[in-house]
C-alpha positions as CSV (number, residue, x, y, z in Angstrom):
1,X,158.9,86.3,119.2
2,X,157.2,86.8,122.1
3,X,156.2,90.5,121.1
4,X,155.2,89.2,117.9
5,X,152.8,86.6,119.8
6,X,151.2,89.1,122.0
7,X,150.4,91.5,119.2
8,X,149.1,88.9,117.4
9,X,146.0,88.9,119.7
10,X,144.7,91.6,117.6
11,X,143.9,89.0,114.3
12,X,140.6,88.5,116.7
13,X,139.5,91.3,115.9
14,X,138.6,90.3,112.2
15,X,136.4,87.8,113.9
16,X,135.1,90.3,116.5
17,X,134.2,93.0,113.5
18,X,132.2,90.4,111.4
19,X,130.3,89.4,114.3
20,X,129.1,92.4,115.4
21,X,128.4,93.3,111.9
22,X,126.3,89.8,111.7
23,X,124.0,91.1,114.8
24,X,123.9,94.2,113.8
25,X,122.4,93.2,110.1
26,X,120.3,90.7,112.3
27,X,119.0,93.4,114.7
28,X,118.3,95.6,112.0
29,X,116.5,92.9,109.9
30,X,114.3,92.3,112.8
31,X,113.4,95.5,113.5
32,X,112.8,96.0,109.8
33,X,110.4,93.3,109.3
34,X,108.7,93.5,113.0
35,X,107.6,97.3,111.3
36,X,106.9,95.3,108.2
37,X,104.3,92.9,109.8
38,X,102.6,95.0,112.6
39,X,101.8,97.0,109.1
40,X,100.1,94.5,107.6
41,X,98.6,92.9,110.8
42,X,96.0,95.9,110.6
43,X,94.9,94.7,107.7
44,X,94.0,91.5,109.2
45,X,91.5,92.6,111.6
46,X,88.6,91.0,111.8
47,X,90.1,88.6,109.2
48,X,90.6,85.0,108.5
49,X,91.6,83.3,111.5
50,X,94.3,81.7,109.4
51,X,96.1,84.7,108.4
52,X,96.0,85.6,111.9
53,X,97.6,82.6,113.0
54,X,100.1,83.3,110.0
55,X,101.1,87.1,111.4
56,X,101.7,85.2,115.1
57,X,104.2,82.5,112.9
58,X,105.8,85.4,111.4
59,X,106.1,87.5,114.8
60,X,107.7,83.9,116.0
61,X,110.4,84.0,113.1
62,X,111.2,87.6,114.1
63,X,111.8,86.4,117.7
64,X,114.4,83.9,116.0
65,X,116.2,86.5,113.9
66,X,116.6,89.1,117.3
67,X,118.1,85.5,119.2
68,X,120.3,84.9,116.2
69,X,121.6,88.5,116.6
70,X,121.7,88.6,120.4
71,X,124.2,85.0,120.0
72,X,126.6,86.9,117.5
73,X,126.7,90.2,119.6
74,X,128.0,87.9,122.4
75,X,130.4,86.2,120.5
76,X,131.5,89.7,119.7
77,X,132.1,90.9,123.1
78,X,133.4,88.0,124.5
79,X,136.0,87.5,122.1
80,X,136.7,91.3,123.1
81,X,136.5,91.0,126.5
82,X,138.6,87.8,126.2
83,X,141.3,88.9,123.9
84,X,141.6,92.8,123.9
85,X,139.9,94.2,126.7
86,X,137.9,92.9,129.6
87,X,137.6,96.2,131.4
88,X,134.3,96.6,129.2
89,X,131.2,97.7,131.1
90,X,128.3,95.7,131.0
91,X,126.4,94.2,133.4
92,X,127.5,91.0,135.5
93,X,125.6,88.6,134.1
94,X,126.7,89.9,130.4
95,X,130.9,89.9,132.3
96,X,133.0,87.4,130.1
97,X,136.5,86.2,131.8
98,X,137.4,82.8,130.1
99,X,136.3,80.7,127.3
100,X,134.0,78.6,129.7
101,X,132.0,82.2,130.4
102,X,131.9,82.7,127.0
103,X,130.1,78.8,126.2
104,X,128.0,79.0,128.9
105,X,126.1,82.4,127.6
106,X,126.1,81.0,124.4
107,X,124.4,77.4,125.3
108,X,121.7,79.6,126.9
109,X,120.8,81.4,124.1
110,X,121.2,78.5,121.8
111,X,118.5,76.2,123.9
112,X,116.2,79.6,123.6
113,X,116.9,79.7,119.4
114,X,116.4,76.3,119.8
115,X,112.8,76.3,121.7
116,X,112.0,79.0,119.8
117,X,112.6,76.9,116.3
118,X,110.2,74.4,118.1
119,X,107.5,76.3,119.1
120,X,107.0,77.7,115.5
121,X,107.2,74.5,114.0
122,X,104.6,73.6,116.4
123,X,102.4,76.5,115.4
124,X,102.7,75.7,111.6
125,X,102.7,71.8,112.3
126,X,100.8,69.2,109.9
127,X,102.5,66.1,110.2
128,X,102.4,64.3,113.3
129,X,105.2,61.7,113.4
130,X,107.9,65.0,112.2
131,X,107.0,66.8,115.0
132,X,107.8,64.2,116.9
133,X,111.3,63.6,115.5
134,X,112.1,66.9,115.6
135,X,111.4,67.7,119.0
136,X,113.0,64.8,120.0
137,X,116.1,65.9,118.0
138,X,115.8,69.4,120.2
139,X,115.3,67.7,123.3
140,X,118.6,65.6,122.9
141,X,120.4,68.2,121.7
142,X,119.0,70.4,124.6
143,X,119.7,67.7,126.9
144,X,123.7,67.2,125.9
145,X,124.3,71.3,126.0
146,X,122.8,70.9,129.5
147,X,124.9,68.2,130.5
148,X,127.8,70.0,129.1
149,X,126.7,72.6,131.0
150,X,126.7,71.2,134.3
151,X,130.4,69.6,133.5
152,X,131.4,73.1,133.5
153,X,129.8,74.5,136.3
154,X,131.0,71.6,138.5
155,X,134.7,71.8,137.3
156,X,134.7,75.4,139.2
């Protein structure tokens, strides 16, 4: 049985493959459509301010899909590091040795998707008073992952 438990480690990697595979399609997306827009922001020169101002939105939304990517390539190799192999080199600050590494990298990057959500919202934004409620919905949500944060720090 206890053969049978340790091998059984290696189901993680169904979870590891796909999300790889997710920032992988992610990265490539973004790269994709970064070509895709810097293409057609030459055709804006000189243009209508408001087009403009949609090309920096859109440059914005790339940003998110490369964060999106960037959280499921962690996931990846810390459920590699954590489960099959945690001789894998990469540098400290990327090292993953228990589950609490592995939340803390991700609750960073979160808060940056996060922001980054904000700050085009903020750049596109029309009504006033859902603004408001919406950054105030990051902000508490930003403020209980930082909390939760700090709970894990402090336990070390």
């Amino acid at each position: 049985m206890q053969r049978f438990l340790s091998a059984s480690r290696y189901l993680i990697l169904i979870a590891i493959i796909g999300s790889f595979v997710a920032a992988t399609v992610l990265i490539l997306y973004g790269g994709y459509n970064t070509i895709r827009l810097v293409i057609d922001a030459f055709s804006f020169l000189g243009g209508d301010p408001n087009k403009i101002k949609s090309v920096a939105v859109n440059f914005i939304g790339i940003v998110d899909v490369f964060l999106l990517g960037t959280i499921f390539y962690i996931i990846a190799l810390g459920l590699y590091e954590l489960f099959i192999d945690d001789q894998v080199k990469v540098p400290t600050w990327l090292e993953i040795h228990t589950l609490d590494d592995l939340k803390e990298r991700l609750i960073g990057v979160v808060i940056i998707v996060m922001g980054v959500y904000f700050l085009e919202k903020v750049v596109t934004w029309k009504d006033q008073i859902d603004l408001l409620q919406l950054g105030i919905s990051i902000a508490a949500v930003i403020a209980a992952l930082t909390f939760f944060l700090g709970q894990i720090t402090k336990h070390r």
